[in-house]
C-alpha positions in Angstrom: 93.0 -66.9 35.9 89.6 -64.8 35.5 87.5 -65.2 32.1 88.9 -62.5 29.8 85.9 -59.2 29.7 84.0 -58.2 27.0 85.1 -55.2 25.2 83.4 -52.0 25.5 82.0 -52.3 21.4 80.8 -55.6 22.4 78.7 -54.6 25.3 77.4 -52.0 23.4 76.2 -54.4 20.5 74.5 -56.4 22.6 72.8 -53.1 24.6 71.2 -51.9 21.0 70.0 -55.4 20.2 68.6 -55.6 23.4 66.7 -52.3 22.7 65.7 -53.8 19.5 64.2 -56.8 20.5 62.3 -55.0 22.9 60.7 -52.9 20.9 59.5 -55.5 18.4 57.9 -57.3 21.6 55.9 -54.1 22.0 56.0 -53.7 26.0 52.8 -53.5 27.9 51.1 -49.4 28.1 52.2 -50.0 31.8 55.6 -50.0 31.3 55.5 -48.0 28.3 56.7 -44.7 28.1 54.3 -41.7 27.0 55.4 -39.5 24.2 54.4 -35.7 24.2 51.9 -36.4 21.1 50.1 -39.1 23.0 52.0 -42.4 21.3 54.0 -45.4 22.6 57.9 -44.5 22.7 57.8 -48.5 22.7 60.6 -48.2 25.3 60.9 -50.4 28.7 60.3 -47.8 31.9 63.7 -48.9 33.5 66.2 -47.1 35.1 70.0 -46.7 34.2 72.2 -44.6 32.3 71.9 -46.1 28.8 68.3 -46.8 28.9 67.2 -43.3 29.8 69.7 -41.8 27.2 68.3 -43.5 24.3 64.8 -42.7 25.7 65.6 -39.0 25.7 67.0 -39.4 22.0 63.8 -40.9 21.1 61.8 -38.6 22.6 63.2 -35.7 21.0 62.9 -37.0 17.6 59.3 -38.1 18.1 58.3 -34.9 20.0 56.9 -32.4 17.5 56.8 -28.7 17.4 60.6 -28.0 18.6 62.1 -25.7 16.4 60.1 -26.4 13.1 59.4 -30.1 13.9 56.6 -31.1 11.6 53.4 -33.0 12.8 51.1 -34.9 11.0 52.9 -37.0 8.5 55.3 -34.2 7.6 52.3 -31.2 6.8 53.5 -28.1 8.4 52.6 -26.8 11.9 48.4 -26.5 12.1 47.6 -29.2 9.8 45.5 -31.8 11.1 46.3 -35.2 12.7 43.9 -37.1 9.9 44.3 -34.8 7.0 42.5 -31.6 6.4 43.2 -28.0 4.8 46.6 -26.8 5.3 46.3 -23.5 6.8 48.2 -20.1 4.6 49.6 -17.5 5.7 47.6 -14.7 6.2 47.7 -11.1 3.7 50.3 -8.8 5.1 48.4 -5.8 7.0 50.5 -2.5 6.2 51.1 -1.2 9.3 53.7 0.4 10.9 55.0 0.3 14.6 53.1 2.1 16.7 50.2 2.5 14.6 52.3 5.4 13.7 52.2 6.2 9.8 55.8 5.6 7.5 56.1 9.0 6.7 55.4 12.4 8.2 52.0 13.9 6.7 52.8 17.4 5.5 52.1 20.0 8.2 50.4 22.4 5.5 47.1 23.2 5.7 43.9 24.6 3.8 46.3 27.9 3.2 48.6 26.2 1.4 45.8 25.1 -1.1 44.6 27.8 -1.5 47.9 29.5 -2.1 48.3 26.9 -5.2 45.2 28.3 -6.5 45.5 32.1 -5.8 49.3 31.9 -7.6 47.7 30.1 -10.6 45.6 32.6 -10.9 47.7 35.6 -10.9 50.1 33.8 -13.7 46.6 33.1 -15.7 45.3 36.6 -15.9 48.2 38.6 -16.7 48.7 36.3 -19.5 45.4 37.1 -20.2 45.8 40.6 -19.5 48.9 40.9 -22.3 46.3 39.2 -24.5 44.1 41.9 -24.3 46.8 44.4 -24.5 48.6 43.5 -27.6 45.6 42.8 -29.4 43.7 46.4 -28.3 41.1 44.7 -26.0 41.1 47.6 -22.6 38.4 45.7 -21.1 40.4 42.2 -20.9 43.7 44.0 -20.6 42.3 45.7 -17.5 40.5 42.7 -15.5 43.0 40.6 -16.4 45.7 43.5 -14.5 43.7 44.0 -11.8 43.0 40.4 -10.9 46.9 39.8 -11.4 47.4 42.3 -8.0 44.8 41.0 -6.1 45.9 37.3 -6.4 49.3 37.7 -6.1 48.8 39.9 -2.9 46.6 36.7 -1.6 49.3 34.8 -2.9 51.9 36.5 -0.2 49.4 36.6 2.6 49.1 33.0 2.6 52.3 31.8 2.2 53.7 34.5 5.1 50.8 33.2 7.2 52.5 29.3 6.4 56.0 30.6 7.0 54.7 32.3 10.4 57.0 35.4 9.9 57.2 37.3 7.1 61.2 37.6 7.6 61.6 34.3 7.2 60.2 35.0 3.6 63.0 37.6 3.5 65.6 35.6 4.7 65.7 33.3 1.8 66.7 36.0 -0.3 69.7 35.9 1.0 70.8 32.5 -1.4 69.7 31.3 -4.8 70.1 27.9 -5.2 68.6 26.7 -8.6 68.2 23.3 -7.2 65.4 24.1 -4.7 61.8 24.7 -6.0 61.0 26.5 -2.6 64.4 29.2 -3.5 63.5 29.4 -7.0 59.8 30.1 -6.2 60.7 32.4 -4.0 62.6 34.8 -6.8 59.8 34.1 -9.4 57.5 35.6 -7.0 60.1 38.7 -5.9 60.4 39.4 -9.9 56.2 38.8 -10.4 55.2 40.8 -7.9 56.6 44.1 -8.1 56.0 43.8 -12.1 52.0 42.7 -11.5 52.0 45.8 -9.2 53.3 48.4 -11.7 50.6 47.1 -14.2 47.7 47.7 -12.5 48.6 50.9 -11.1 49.3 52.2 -14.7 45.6 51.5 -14.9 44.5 54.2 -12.2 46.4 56.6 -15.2 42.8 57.5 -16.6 41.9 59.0 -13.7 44.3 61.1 -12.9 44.8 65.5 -13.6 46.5 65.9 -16.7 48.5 68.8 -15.5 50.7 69.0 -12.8 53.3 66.4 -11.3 50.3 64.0 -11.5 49.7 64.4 -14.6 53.4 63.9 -16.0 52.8 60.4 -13.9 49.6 60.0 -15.8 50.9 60.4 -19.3 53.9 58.2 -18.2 51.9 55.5 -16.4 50.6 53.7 -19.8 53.7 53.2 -21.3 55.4 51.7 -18.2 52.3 49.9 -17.4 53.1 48.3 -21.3 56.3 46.9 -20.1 55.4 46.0 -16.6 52.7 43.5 -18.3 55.0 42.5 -20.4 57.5 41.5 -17.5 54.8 40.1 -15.7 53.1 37.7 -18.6 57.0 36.8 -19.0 57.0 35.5 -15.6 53.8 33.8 -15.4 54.6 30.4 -16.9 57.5 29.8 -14.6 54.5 31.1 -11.5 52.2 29.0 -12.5 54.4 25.4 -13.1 56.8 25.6 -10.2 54.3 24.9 -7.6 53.8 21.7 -9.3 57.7 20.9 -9.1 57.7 22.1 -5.4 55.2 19.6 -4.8 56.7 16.5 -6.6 60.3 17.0 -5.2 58.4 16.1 -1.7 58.9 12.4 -0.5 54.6 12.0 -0.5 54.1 9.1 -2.7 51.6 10.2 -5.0 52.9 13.7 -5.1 56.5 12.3 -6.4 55.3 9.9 -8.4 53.1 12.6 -10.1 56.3 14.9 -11.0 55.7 14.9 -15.3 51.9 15.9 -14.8 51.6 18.2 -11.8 53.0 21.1 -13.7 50.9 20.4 -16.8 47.9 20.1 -14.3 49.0 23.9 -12.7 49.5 25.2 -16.2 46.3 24.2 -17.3 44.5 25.5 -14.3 46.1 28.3 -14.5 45.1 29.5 -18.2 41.6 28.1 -17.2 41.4 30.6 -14.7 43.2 33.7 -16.2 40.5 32.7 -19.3 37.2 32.4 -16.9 37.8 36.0 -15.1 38.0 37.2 -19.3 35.1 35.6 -19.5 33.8 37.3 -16.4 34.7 41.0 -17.0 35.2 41.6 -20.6 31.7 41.7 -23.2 31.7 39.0 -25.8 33.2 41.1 -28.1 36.0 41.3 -26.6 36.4 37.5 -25.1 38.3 35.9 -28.5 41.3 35.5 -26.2 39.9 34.2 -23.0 37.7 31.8 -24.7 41.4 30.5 -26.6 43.0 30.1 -23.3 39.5 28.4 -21.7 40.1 25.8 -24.7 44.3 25.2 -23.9 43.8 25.8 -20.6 40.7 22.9 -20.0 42.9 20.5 -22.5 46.1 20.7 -20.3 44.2 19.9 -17.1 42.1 17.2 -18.1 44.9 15.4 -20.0 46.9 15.8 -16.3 44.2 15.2 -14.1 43.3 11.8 -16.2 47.1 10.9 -16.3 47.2 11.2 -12.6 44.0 9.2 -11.8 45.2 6.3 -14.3 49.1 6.2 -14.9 50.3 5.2 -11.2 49.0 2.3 -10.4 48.1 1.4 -6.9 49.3 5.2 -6.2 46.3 6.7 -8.5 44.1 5.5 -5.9 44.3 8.6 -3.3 42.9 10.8 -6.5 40.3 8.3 -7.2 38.9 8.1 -3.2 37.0 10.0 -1.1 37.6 14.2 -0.7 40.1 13.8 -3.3 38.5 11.6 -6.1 35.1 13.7 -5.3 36.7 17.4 -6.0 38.7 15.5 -8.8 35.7 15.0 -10.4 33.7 17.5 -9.5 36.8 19.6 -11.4 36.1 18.1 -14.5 32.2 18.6 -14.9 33.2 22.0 -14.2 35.7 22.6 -16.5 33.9 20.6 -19.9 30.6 23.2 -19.0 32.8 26.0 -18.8 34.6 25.4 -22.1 31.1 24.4 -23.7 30.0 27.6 -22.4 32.5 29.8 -23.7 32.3 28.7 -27.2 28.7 27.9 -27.3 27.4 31.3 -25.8 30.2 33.3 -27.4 27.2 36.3 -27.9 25.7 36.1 -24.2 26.8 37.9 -21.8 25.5 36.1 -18.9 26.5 32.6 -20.6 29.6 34.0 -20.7 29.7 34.7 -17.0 28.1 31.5 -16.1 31.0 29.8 -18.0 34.1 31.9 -16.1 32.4 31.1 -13.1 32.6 27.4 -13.5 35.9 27.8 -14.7 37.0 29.3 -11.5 35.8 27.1 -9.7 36.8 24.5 -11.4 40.4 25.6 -10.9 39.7 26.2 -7.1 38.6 22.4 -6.8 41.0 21.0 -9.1 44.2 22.4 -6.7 42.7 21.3 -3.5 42.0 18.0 -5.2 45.7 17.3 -6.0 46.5 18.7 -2.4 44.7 16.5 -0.1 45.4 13.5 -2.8 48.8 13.8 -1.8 47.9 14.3 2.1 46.2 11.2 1.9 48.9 9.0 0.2 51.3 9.7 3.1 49.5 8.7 5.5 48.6 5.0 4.7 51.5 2.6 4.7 50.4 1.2 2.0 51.6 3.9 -0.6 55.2 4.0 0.5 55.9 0.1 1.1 54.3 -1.3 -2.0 55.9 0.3 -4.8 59.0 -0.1 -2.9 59.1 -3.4 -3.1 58.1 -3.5 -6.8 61.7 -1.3 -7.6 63.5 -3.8 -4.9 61.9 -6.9 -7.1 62.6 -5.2 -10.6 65.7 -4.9 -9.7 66.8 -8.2 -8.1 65.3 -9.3 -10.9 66.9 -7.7 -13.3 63.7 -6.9 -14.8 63.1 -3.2 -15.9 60.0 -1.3 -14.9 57.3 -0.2 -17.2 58.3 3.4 -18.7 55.6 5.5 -17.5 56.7 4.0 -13.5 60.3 4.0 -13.2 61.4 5.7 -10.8 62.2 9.4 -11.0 65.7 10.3 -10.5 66.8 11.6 -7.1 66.8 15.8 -6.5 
């Protein structure tokens, strides 16, 4: 009768202490094994099923660098065999794929600039000019109605020239929808326009027969022209702001984020404006208004400007930079000489002008300044990803934001 076998357990006991002992013997490096990190695997170089098994287990927990495997005494991957500085991750770059920027730059141009400017301007001197005509100043009255045409008439020339064809102008005529700035811009302008018109023709009245058909028109023309600036200085407030609101309800960062001071900033600029072509045409005896509106108007636009260059955080920084942050600037030296101007040289003429001058200009600078500001924010990456991730981090926090950046609430 044959010896009874060994059961399977057995022969395996005997297999791992087998293994064991041979590892405690240390083999010889010729019949050692090499790992993948240059050690002994302590393991015999013999053949068989068993024997290379264990070997691969061994080598795969030894090996480093498979699928987050640590080297170096448990330091993440680049550390150094015999100690050393553990290397960081680097600052994320804000980039986007491509190279192409997050969001679409706005297509407008110089025009459109300029079209914030030339609209201020008409809403700032027909308040001026009702100034001057409620308190018996012709001179004022008349510059300020006269400039009100001209600008406004700019006014449409750019904006058709942006649209491309005037019809398309006319085509949104066809709906009002209160919640658009663009539709309600467009019926502030229909109901300026025609009103602006009518008041500085009523000017040409002087100079017109008094008999005849014309001169029925010309005893008629003043008193229309009275209500027409009347309709017009009506309008003007809603002219001047809603350019601001068109611009904040846009997804460019520091436009949106802007939305409580850009209409201040248009308002004030706009008075400033209507005040420094006072200044310009009318004497100094008849400047009391314009130099009142150069005061509001420069207070409005420097509290604004200020707000926007210090309230937003890291999206201040397009008004603080280059183009923008220079004609930012350059804006308020402008507008503290013109208002020093006007109330210091209240009985010079030519102090006077010098001050509506800088006013103007002051204006002109200050509305391409907020313009390329907000060009410049949608293009870098930076501007759109960062204070996203300070909402997403408020809120997973349940932290809230700071007041003056929570987020505005969605048109």
């Amino acid at each position: 009768m044959s010896p009874q076998r060994p059961e399977v357990g057995e022969i395996f006991r005997r297999f791992r202490d087998r293994l064991a002992a041979d590892g405690r013997d240390r083999p010889t490096a010729s019949t050692e094994l090499p790992a993948a990190n240059g050690e002994s695997t302590g393991l015999p170089a013999a053949t068989g099923a068993g024997t290379s098994s264990a070997v691969g287990r061994q080598r795969r927990t030894a090996e480093p660098g498979r699928r987050g495997g640590r080297r170096g005494g448990g330091r993440r991957g680049g550390g150094r065999r015999g100690g050393g500085e553990e290397l960081r991750v680097p600052e994320a770059e804000f980039t986007s794929y491509y190279g192409r920027p997050i969001l679409k730059a706005p297509v407008w141009k110089w025009d459109i600039a300029a079209y914030l400017f030339t609209g201020g301007l008409a809403a700032g001197s027909s308040l001026l000019a009702a100034g001057g005509q409620l308190t018996g100043r012709p001179a004022l009255r008349r510059a300020g109605r006269v400039t009100a045409l001209a600008a406004v008439s700019a006014s449409a020339v750019f904006l058709v020239k942006d649209l491309g064809r005037p019809a398309r102008f006319h085509h949104m005529l066809r709906v009002a929808k209160l919640t658009s700035p663009m539709s309600v811009g467009t019926w502030i302008l229909t109901a300026y326009g025609p009103a602006a018109g009518v008041a500085a023709i009523a000017e040409a009245a002087g100079v017109l027969p008094r008999h005849g058909l014309l001169g029925l028109a010309g005893r008629a023309l003043p008193s229309v022209g009275h209500v027409a600036g009347l309709l017009a200085a009506g309008t003007a407030p809603a002219l001047a702001t809603y350019t601001g609101v068109l611009l904040a309800d846009t997804a460019v960062p520091s436009w949106h984020e802007a939305y409580p001071e850009l209409p201040v900033i248009f308002a004030g600029s706009a008075l400033a404006s209507g005040a420094g072509v006072g200044l310009l045409a009318a004497p100094p005896a008849q400047a009391g208004p314009a130099r009142r509106m150069a005061v509001a108007g420069a207070a409005l636009e420097l509290y604004g400007a200020h707000r926007v260059e210090t309230r937003l955080g890291l999206l201040s920084e397009p008004y603080r930079q280059g183009s923008p942050g220079r004609l930012l600037r350059a804006g308020r030296m402008l507008t503290a000489g013109g208002v020093a101007g006007a109330l210091l040289g209240r009985r010079s003429r030519l102090v006077g002008a010098l001050s509506g001058a800088a006013l103007l200009a002051a204006s002109v600078v200050t509305r391409f300044g907020i313009f390329y500001g907000g060009v410049a924010s949608a293009r870098d990456p930076r501007y759109t990803v960062v204070p996203q991730r300070e909402r997403a981090d408020a809120r997973r926090t349940g932290m809230d934001l700071p007041s003056d950046r929570a987020a505005p609430p969605a048109m």
